[in-house]
N, C-alpha and C positions, 0 to 999 in steps of 0.2 A: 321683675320688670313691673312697673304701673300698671293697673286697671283702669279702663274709662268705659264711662257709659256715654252713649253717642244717641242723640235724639235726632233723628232724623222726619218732618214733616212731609208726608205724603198720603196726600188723599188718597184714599179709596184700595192704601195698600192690602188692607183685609180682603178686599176682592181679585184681586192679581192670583194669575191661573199657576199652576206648579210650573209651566211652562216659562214663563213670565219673572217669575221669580230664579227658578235655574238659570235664566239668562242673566239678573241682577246680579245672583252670585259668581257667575262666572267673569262679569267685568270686573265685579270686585276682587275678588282671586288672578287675576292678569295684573290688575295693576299694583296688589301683596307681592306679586313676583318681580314685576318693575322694582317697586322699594326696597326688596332685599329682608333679609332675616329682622330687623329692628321693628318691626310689626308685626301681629298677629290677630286675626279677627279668632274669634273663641267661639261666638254663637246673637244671633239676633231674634227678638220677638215682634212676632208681628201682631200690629193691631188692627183696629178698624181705618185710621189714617196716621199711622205713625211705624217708625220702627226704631225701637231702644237695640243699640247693638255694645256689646263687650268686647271690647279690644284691649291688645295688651301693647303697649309701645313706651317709647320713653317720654317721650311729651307731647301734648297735645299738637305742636306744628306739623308731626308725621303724619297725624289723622287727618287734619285738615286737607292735606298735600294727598293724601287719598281722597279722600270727599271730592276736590277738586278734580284729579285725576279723572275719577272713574263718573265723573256725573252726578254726583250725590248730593243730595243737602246732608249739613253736619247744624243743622239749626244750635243744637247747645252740645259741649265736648267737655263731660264733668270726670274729673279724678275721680275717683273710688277711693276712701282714706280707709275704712274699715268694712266689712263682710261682718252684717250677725243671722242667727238663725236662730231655731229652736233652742238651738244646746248653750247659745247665748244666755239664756233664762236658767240655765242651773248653773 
């Protein structure tokens, strides 16, 4: 299934309490359950006012339809075409 990277703008998310955040990820996981098996959130970074999150779905319309869902901005919703890393260079 596709990877996207999901840019989400939010001020001041690097200061958001664990509490705060456990609550974010729990709308977000109620409404993965709404949409059923064809999404999958993998893991998100948080910044100082942003959050990049990894998701696996079939196209970009699914994320949206969560972003909207669950209250989120999806400010930019980019494919992922290729993964390199270290081991990329040998």
């Amino acid at each position: 299934m596709p990877e996207f990277v999901i840019e989400r703008n939010m001020p001041g998310a690097g200061s958001l309490s664990p509490e705060e955040l456990k609550a974010a990820s729990q709308t977000s996981c109620n409404v993965l359950r709404e949409l059923g098996p064809d999404i999958q959130w993998v893991h998100s970074y948080v910044t100082d006012d942003k959050l990049f999150c990894i998701y696996r779905a079939p196209d970009a319309e699914i994320i949206r339809e969560h972003a909207k869902r669950g209250g989120f901005p999806a400010d930019a919703v980019l494919k992922v075409h290729r993964v390199i890393d270290p081991v990329t260079a040998e």
